[in-house]
C-alpha positions, 0 to 999 in steps of 0.5 A: 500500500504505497504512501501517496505523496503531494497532493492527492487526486482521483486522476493520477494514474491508476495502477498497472492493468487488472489493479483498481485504486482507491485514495482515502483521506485521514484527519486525525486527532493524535499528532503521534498515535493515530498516524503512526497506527496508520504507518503500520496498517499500511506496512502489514495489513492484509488486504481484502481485496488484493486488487484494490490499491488503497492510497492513504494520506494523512490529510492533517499532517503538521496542524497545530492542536487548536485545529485537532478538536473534533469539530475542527476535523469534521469542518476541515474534512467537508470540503475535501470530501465535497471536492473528492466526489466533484473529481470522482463524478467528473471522471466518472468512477465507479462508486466502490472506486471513490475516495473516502475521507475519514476522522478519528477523533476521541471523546476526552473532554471535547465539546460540540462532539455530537454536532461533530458526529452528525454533521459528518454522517450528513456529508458521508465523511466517515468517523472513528470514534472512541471514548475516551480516547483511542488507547481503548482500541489500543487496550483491545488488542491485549484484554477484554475491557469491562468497567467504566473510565468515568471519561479518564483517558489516564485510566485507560493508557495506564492498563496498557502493559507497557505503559510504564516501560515504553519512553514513548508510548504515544508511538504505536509499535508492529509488536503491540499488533501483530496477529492480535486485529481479531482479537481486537475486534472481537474485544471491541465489538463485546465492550460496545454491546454493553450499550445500546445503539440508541444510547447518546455518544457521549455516554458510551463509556467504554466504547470504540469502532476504530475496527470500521475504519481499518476494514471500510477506510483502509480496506484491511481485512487483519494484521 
């Protein structure tokens, strides 16, 4: 999966023959974690469709914390994603071939989160959300998570086993991964059946599907 460089567009050359292409654009809320994730899905990913090319930019990339809040990114993230569906409408691509654009963002203690949600789905720009914070999707890969973060962050980071180890821990590492997106997953998918799907956002507590993006966004079946 090769990392795209510049400014990317649905017309650039396509693949070699029998190869189809797809770009997807990411606004992150991390400056380390979510993108170095990232780095890492598209080194070892296994594909779904291994004649798919999915392009992957990371569409934030140096911006300053004050435009990471999730509002931000889902207001950054609609006119990318209108001026995507211009240039796959004016070429004429087949609707699985469009580009995506997508926001991970967290919970924490973010304000204007639901306007955030809704004002995405409207403009059919995806969003990967955890609460509290990504590390909960981090935690999946090692445990099945029970209880309550009461919104904390902290409390989350600090049950991962290396938390105390790492000098780095923000950076997501191949060894936290490796052979473990199923069991992730399945983690997942328990933590958030303990709510309801009609239950506010904001209360889920517990709660991510970062998995939708790996598998939707990026088009990675497991690593």
């Amino acid at each position: 999966m090769a990392r795209t460089r510049g400014k990317d567009s649905v017309t650039r050359p396509q693949p070699k023959r029998g190869k189809r292409r797809r770009v997807v654009h990411v606004f992150t809320e991390g400056e380390v974690t979510e993108p170095t994730y990232i780095e890492i899905l598209k080194q070892h990913g296994t594909l779904i469709d291994p004649d798919v090319t999915v392009e992957v930019h990371i569409a934030n990339a140096g911006a300053p914390g004050s435009q990471r809040k999730p509002i931000k990114l889902v207001e950054a993230a609609i006119p990318q994603m209108r001026e995507a569906e211009r240039e796959a409408k004016r070429y004429k691509l087949r609707k699985e071939h469009w580009p995506q654009v997508w926001c991970l963002f967290d919970r924490d203690d973010h304000e204007q989160i639901e306007t955030a949600v809704s004002q995405a789905k409207k403009a059919n720009v995806g969003v990967a959300f955890s609460h509290p914070c990504f590390e909960v999707w981090r935690l999946a890969h090692e445990k099945s998570v029970t209880g309550t973060f009461d919104g904390v962050c902290g409390l989350a980071a600090d049950r991962l086993s290396f938390a105390r180890t790492d000098p780095h821990p923000k950076t997501v590492r191949w060894g936290q991964l490796q052979g473990l997106y199923e069991k992730a997953k399945a983690n997942a998918e328990a933590m958030n059946a303990q709510h309801p799907e009609h239950r506010n956002v904001l209360k889920r507590d517990p709660y991510t599907d970062v998995w939708k993006f790996v598998e939707d966004g990026m088009g990675i079946a497991g690593y």
